[in-house]
mmCIF file of the N, C-alpha and C atoms, coordinates in Angstrom:
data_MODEL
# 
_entry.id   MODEL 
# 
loop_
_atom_site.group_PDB 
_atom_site.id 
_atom_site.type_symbol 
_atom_site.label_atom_id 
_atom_site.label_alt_id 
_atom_site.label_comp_id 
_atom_site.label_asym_id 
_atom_site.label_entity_id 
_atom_site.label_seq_id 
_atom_site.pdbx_PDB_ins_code 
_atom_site.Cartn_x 
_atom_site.Cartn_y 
_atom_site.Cartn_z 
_atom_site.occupancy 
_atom_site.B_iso_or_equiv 
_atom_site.pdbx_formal_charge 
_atom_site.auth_seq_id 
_atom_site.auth_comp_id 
_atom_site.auth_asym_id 
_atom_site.auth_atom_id 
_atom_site.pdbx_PDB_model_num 
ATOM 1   N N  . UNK A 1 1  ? 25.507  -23.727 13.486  1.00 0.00 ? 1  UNK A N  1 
ATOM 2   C CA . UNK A 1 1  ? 24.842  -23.491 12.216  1.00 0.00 ? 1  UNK A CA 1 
ATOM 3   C C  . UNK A 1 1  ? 23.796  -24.575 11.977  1.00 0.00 ? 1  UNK A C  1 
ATOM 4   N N  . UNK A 1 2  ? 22.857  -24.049 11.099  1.00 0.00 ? 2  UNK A N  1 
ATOM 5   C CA . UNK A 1 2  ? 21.530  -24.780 11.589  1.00 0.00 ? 2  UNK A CA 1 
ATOM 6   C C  . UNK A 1 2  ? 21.685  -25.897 9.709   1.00 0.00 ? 2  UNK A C  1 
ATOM 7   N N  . UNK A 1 3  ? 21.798  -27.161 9.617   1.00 0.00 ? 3  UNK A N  1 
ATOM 8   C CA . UNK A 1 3  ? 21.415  -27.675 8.489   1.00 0.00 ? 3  UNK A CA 1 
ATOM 9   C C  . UNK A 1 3  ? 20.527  -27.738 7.801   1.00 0.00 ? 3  UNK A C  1 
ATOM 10  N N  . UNK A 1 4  ? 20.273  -27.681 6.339   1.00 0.00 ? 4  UNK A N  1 
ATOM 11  C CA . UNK A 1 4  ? 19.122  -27.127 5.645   1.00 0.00 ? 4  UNK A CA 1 
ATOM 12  C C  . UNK A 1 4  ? 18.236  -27.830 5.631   1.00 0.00 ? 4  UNK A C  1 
ATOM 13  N N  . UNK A 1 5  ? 18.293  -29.155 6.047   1.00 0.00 ? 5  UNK A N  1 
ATOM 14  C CA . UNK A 1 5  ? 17.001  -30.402 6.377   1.00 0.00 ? 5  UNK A CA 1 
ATOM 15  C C  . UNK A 1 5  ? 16.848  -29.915 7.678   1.00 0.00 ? 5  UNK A C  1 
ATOM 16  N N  . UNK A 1 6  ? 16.661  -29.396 8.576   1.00 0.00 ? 6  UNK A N  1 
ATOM 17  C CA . UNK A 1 6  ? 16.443  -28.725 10.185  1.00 0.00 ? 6  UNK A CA 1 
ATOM 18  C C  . UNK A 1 6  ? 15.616  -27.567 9.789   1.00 0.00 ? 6  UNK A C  1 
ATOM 19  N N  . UNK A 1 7  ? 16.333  -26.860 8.714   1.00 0.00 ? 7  UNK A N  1 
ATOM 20  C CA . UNK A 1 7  ? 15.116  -25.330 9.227   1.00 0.00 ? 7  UNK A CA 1 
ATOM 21  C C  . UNK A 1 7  ? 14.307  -25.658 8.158   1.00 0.00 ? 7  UNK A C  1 
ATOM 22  N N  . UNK A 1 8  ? 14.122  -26.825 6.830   1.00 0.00 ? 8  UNK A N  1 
ATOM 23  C CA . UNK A 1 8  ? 12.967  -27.355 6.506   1.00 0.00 ? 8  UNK A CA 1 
ATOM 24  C C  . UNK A 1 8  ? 11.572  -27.714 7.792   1.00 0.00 ? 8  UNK A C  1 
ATOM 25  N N  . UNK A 1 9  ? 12.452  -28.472 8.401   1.00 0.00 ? 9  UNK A N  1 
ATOM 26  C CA . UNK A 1 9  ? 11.339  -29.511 9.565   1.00 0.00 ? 9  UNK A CA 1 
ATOM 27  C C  . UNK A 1 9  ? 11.070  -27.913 10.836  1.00 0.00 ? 9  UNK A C  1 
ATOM 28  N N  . UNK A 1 10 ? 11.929  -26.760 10.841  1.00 0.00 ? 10 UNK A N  1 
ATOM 29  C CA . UNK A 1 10 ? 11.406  -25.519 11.505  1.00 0.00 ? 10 UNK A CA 1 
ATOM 30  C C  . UNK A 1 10 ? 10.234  -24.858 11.025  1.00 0.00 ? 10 UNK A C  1 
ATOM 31  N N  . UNK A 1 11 ? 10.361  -25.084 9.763   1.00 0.00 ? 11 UNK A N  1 
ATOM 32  C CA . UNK A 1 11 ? 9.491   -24.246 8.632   1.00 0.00 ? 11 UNK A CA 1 
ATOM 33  C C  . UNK A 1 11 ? 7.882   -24.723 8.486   1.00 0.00 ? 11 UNK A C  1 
ATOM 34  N N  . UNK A 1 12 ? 6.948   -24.595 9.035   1.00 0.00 ? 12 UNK A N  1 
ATOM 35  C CA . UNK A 1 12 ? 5.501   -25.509 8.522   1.00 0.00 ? 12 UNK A CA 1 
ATOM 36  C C  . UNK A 1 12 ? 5.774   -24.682 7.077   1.00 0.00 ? 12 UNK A C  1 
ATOM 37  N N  . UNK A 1 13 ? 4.890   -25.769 6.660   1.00 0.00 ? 13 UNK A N  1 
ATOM 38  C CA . UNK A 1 13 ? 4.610   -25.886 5.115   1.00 0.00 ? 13 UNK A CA 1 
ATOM 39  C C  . UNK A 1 13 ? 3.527   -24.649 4.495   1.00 0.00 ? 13 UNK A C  1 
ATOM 40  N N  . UNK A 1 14 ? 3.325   -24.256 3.933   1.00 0.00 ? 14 UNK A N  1 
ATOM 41  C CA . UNK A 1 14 ? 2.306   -23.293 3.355   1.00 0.00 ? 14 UNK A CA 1 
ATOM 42  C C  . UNK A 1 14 ? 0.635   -23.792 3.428   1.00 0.00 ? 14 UNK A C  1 
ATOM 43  N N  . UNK A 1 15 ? 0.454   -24.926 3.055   1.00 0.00 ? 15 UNK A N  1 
ATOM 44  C CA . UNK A 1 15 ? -0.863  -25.366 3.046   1.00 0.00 ? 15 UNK A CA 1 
ATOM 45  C C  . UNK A 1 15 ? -1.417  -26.753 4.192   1.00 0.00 ? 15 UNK A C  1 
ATOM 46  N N  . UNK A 1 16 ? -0.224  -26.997 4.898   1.00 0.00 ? 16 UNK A N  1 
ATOM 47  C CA . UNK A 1 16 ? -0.733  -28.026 5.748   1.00 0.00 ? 16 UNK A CA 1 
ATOM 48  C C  . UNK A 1 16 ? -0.726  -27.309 7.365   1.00 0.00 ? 16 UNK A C  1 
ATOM 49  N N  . UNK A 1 17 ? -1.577  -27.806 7.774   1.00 0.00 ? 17 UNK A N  1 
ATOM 50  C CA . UNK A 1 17 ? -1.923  -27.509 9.377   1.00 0.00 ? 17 UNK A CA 1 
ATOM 51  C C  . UNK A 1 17 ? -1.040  -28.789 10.188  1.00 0.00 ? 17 UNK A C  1 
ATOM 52  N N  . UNK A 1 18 ? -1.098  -28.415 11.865  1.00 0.00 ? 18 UNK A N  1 
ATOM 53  C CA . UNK A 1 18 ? -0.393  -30.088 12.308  1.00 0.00 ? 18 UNK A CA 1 
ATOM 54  C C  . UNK A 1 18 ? -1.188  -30.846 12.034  1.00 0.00 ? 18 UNK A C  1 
ATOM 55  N N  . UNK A 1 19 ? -2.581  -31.051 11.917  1.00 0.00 ? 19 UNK A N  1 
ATOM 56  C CA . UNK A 1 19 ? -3.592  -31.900 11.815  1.00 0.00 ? 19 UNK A CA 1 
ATOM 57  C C  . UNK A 1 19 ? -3.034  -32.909 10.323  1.00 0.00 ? 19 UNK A C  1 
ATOM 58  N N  . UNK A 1 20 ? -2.683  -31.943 9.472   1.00 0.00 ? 20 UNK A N  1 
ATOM 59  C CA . UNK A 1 20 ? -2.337  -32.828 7.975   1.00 0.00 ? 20 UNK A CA 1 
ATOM 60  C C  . UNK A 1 20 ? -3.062  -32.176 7.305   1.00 0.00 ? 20 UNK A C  1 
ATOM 61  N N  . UNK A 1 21 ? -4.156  -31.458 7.729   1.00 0.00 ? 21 UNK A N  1 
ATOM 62  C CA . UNK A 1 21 ? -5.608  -31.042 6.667   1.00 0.00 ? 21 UNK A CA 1 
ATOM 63  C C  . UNK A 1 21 ? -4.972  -29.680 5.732   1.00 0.00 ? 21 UNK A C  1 
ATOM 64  N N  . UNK A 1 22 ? -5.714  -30.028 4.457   1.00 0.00 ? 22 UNK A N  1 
ATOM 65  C CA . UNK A 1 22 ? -5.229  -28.342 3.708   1.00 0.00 ? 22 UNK A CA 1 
ATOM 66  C C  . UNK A 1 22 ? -5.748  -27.564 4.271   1.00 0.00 ? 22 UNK A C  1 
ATOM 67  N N  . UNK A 1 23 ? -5.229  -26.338 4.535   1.00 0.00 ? 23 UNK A N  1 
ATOM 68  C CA . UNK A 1 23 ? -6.010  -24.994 4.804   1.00 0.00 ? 23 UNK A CA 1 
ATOM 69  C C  . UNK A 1 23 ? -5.413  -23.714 3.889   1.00 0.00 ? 23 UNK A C  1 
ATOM 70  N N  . UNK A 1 24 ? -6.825  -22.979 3.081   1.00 0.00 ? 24 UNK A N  1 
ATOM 71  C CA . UNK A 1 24 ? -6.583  -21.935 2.733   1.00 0.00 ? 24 UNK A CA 1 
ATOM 72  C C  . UNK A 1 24 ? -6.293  -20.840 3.140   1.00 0.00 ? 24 UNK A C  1 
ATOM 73  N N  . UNK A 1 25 ? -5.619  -19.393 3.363   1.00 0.00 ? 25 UNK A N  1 
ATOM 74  C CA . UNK A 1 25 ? -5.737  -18.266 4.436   1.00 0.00 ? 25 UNK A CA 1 
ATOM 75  C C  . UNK A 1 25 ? -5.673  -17.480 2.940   1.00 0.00 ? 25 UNK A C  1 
ATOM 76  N N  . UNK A 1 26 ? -6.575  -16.544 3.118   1.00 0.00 ? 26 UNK A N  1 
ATOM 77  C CA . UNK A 1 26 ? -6.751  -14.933 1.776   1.00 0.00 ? 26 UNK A CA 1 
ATOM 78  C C  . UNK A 1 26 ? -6.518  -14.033 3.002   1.00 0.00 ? 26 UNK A C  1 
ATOM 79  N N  . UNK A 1 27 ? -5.622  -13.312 2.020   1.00 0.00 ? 27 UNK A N  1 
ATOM 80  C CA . UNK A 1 27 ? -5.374  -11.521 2.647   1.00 0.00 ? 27 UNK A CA 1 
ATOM 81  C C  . UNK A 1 27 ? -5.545  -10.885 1.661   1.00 0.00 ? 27 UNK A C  1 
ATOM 82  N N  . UNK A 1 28 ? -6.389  -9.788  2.267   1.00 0.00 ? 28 UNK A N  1 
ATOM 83  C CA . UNK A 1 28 ? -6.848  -8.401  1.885   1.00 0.00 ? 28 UNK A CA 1 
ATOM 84  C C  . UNK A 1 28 ? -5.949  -7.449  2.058   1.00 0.00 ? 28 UNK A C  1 
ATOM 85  N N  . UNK A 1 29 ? -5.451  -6.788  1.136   1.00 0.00 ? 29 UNK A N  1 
ATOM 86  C CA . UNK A 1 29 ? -4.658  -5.698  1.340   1.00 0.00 ? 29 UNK A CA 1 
ATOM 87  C C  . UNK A 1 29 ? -5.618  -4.207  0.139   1.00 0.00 ? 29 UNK A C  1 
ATOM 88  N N  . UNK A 1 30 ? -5.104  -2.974  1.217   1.00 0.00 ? 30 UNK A N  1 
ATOM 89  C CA . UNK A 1 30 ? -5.718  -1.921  -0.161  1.00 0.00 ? 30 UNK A CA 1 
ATOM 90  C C  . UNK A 1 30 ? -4.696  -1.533  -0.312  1.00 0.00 ? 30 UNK A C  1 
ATOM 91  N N  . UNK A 1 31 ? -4.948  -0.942  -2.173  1.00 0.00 ? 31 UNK A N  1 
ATOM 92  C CA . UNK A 1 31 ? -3.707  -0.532  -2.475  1.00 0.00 ? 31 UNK A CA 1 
ATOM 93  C C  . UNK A 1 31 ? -4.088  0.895   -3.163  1.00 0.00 ? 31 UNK A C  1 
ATOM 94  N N  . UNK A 1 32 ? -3.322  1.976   -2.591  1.00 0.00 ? 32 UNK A N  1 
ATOM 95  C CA . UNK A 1 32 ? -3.545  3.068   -2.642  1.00 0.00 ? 32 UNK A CA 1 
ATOM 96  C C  . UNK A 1 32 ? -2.793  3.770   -3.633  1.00 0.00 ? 32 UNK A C  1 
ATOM 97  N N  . UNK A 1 33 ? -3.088  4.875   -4.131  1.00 0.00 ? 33 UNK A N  1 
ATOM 98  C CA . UNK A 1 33 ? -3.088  5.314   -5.328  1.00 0.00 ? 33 UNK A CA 1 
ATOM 99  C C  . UNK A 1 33 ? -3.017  7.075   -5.048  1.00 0.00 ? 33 UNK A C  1 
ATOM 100 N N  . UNK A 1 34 ? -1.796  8.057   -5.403  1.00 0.00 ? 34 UNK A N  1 
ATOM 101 C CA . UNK A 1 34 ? -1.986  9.334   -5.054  1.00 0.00 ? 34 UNK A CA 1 
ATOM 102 C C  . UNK A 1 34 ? -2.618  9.858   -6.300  1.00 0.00 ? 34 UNK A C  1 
ATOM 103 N N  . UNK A 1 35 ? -3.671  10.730  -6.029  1.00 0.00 ? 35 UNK A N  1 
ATOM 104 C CA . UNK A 1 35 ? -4.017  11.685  -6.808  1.00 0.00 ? 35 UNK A CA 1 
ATOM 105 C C  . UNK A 1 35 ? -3.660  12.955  -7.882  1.00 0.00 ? 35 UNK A C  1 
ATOM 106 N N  . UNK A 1 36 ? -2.026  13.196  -7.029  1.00 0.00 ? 36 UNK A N  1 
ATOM 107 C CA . UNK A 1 36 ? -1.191  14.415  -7.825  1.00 0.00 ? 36 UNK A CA 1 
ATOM 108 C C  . UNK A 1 36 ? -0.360  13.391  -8.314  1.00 0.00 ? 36 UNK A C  1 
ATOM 109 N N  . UNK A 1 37 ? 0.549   12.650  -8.067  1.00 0.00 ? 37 UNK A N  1 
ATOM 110 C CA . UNK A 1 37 ? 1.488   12.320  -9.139  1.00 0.00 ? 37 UNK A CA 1 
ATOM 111 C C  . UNK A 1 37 ? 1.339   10.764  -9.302  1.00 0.00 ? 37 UNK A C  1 
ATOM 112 N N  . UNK A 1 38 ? 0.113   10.120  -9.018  1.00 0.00 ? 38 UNK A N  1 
ATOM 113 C CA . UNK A 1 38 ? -0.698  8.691   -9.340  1.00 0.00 ? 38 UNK A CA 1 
ATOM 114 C C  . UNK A 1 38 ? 0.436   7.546   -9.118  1.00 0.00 ? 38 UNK A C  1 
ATOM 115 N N  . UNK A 1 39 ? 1.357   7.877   -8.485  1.00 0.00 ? 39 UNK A N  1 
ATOM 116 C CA . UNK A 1 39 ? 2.211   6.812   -7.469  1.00 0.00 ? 39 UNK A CA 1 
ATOM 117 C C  . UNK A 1 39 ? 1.079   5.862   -6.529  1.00 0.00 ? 39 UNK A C  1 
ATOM 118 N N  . UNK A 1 40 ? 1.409   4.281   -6.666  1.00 0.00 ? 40 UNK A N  1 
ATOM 119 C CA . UNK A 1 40 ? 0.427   3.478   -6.196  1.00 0.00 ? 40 UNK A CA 1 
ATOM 120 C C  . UNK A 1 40 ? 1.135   2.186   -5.526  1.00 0.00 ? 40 UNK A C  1 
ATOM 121 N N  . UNK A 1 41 ? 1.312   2.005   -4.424  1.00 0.00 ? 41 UNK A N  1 
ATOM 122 C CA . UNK A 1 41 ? 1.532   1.566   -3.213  1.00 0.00 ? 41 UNK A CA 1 
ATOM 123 C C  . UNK A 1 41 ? 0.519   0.950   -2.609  1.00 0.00 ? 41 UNK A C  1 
ATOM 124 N N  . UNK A 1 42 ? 1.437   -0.581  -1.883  1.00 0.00 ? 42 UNK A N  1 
ATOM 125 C CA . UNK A 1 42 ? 0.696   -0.934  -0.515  1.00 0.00 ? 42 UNK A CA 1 
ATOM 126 C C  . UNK A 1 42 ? 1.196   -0.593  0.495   1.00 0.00 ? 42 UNK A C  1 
ATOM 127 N N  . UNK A 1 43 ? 0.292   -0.246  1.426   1.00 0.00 ? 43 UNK A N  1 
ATOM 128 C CA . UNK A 1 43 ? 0.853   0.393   3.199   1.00 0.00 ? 43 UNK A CA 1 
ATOM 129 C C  . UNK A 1 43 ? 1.410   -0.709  4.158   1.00 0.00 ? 43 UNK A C  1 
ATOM 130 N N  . UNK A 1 44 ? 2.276   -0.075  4.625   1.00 0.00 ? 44 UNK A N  1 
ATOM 131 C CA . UNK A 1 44 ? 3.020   -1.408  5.743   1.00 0.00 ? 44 UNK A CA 1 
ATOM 132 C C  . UNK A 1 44 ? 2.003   -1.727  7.114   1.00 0.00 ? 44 UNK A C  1 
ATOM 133 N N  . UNK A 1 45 ? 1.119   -0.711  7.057   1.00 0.00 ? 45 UNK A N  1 
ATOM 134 C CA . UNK A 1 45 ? 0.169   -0.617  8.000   1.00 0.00 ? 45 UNK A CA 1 
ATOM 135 C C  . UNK A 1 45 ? -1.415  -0.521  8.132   1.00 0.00 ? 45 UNK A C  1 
ATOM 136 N N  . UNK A 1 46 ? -2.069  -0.727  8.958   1.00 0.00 ? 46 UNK A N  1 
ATOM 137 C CA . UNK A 1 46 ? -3.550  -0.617  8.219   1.00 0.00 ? 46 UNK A CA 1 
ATOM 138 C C  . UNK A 1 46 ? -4.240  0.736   8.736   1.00 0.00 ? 46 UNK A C  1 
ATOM 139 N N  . UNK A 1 47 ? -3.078  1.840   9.141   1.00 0.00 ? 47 UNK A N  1 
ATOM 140 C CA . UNK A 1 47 ? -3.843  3.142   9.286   1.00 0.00 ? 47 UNK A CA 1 
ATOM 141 C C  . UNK A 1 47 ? -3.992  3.995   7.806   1.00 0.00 ? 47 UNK A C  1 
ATOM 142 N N  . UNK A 1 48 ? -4.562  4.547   7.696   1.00 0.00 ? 48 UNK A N  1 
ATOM 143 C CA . UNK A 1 48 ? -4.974  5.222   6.250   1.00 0.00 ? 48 UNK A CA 1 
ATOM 144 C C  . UNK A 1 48 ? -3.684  6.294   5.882   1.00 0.00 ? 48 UNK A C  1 
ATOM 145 N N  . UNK A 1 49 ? -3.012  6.240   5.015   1.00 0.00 ? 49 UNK A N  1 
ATOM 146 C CA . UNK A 1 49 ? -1.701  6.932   5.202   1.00 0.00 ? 49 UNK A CA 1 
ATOM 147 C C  . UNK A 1 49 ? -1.758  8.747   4.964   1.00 0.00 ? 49 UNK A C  1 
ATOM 148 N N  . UNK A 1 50 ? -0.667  9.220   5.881   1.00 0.00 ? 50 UNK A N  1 
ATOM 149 C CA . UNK A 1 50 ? -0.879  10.762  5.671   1.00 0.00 ? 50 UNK A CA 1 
ATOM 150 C C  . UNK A 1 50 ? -0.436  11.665  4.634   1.00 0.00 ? 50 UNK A C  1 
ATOM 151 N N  . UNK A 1 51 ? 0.627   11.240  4.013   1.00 0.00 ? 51 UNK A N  1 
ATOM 152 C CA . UNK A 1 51 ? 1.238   11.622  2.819   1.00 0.00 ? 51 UNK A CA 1 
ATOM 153 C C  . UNK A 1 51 ? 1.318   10.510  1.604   1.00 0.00 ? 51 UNK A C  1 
ATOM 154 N N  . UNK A 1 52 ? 1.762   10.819  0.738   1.00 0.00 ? 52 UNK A N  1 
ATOM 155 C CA . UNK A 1 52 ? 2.189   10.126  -0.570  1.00 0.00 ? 52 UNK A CA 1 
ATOM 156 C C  . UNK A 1 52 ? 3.561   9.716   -0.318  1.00 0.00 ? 52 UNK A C  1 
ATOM 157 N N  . UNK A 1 53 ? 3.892   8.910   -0.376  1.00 0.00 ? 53 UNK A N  1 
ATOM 158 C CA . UNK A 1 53 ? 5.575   8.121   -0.231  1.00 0.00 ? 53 UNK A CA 1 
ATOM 159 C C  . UNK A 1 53 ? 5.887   8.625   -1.066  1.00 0.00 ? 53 UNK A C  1 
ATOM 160 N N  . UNK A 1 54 ? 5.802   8.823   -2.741  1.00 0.00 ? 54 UNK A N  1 
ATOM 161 C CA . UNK A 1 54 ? 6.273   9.159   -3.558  1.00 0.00 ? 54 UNK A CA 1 
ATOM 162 C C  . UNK A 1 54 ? 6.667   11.069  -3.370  1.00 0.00 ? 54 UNK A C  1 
ATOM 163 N N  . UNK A 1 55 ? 5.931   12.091  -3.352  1.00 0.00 ? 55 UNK A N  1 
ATOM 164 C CA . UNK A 1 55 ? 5.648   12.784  -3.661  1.00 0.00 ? 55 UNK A CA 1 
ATOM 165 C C  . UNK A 1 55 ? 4.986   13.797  -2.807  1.00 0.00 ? 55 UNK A C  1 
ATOM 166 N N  . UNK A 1 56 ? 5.370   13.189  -1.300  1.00 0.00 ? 56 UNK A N  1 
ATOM 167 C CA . UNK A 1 56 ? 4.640   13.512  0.138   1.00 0.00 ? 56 UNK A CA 1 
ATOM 168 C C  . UNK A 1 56 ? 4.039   14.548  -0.033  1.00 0.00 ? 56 UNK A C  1 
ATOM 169 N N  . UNK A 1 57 ? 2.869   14.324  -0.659  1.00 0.00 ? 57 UNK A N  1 
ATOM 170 C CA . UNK A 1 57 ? 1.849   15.417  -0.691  1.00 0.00 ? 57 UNK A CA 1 
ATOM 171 C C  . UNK A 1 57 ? 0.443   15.093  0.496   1.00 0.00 ? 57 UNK A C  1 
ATOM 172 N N  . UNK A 1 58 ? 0.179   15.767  1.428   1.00 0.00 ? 58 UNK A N  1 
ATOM 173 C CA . UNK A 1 58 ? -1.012  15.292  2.297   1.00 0.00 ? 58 UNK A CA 1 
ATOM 174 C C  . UNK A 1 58 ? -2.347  15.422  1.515   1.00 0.00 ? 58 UNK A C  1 
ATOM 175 N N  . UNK A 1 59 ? -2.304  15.790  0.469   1.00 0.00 ? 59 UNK A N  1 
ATOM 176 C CA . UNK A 1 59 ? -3.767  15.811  0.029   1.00 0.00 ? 59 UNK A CA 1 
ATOM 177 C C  . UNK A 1 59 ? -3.217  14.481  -1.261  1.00 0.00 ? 59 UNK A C  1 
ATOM 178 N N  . UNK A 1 60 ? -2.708  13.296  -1.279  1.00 0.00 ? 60 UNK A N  1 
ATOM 179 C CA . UNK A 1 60 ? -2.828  12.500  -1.685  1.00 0.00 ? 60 UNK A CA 1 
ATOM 180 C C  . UNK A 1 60 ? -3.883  11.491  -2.410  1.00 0.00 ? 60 UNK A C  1 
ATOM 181 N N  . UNK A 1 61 ? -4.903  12.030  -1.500  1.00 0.00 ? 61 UNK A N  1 
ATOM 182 C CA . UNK A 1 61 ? -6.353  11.748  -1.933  1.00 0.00 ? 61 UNK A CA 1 
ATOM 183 C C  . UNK A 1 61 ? -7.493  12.622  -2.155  1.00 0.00 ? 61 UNK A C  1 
ATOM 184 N N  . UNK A 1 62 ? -7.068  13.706  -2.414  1.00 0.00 ? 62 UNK A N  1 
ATOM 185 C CA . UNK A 1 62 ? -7.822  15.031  -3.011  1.00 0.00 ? 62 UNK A CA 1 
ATOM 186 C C  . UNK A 1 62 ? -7.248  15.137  -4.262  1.00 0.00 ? 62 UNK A C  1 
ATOM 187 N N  . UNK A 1 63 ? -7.962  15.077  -5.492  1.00 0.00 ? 63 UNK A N  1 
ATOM 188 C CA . UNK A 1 63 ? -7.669  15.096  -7.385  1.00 0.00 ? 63 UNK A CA 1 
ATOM 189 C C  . UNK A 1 63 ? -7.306  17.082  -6.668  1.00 0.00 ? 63 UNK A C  1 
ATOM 190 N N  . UNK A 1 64 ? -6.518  17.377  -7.679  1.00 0.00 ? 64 UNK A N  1 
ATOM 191 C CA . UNK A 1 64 ? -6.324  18.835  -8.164  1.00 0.00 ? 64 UNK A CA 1 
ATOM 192 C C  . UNK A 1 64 ? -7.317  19.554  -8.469  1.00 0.00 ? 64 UNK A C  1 
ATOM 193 N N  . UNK A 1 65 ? -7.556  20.562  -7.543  1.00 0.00 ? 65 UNK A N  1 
ATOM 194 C CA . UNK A 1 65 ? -8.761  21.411  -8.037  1.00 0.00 ? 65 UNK A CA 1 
ATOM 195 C C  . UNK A 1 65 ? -8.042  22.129  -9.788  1.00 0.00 ? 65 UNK A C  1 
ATOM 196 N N  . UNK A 1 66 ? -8.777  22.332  -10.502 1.00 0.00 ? 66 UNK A N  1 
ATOM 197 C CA . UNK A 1 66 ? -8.583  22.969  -11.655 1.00 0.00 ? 66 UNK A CA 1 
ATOM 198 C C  . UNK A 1 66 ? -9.081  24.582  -11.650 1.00 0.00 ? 66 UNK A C  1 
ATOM 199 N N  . UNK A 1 67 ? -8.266  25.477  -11.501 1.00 0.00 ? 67 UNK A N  1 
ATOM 200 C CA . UNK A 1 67 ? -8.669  27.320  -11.414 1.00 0.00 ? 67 UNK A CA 1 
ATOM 201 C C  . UNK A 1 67 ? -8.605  27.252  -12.819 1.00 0.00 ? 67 UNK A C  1 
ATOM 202 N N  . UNK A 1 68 ? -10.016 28.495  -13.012 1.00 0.00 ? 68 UNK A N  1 
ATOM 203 C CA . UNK A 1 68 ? -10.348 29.291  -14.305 1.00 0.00 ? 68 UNK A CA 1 
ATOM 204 C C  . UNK A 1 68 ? -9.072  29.767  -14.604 1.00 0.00 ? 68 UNK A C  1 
ATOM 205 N N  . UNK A 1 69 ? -8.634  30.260  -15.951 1.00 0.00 ? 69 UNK A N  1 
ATOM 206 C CA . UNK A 1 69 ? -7.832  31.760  -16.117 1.00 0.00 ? 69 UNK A CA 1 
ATOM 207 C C  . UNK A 1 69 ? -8.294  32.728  -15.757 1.00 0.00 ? 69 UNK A C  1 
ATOM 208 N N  . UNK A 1 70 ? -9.872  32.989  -15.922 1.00 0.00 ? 70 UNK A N  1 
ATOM 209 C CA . UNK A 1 70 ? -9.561  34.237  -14.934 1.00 0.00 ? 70 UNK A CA 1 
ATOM 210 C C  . UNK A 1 70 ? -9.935  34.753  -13.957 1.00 0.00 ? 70 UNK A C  1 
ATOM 211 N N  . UNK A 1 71 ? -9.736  33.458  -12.963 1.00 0.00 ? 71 UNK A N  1 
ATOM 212 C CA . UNK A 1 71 ? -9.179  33.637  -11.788 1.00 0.00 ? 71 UNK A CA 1 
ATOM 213 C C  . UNK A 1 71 ? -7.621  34.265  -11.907 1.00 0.00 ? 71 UNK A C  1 
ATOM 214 N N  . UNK A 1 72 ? -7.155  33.404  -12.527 1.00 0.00 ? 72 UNK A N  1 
ATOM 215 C CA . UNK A 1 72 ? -5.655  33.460  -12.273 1.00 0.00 ? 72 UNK A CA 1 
ATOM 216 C C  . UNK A 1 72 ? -5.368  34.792  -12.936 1.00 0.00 ? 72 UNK A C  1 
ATOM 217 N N  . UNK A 1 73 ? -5.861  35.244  -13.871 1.00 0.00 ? 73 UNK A N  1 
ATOM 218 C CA . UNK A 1 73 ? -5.902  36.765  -14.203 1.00 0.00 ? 73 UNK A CA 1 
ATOM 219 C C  . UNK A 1 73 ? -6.414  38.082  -13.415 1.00 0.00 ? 73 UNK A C  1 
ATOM 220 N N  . UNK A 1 74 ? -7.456  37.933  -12.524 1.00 0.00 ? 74 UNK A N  1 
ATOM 221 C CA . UNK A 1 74 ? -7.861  38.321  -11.349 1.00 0.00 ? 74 UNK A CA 1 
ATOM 222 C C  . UNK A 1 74 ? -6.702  38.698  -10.251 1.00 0.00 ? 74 UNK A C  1 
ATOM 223 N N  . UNK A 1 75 ? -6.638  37.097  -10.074 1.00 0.00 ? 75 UNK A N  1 
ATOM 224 C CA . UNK A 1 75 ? -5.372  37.199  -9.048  1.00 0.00 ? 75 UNK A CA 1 
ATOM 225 C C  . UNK A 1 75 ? -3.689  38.106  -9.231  1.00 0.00 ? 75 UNK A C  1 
ATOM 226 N N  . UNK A 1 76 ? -3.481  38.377  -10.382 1.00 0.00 ? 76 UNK A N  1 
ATOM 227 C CA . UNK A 1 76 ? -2.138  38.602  -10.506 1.00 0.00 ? 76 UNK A CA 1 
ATOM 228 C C  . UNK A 1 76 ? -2.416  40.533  -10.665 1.00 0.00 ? 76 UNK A C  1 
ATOM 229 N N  . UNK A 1 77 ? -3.796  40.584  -10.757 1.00 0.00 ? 77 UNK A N  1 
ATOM 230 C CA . UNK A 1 77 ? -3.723  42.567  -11.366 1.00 0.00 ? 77 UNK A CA 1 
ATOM 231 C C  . UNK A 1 77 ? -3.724  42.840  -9.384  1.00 0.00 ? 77 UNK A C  1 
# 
């Protein structure tokens, strides 16, 4: 078993390099947003995702087309 002053001295520090010098690092992440039920997530990956996690809809990024009534009155005679 490893003592908790050991996996300190395992651990580098957040802002120091071996040198001693500060260094900053920024990450970019996008955070995506579904269109049908506006569930908004970051991806574990950086391919563009195919469904909605929430609500696995593939048109996730297509808004809802909106039909006339009468269309929809059309459609049903």
């Amino acid at each position: 078993m490893i003592e908790k002053n050991k996996i300190q001295e395992l651990i580098p520090s957040n802002n120091q390099e071996k040198g001693g010098a500060e260094m900053e690092e920024q990450i970019t992440l996008n955070r995506y947003t579904c269109e049908r039920c506006s569930h908004k997530w970051l991806p574990r990956s950086e391919d563009k995702p195919t469904v909605c996690p929430r609500c696995k809809s593939p048109y996730w990024n297509n808004p809802r087309q909106e039909t006339s009534s009468s269309e929809n009155n059309n459609a049903k005679q």
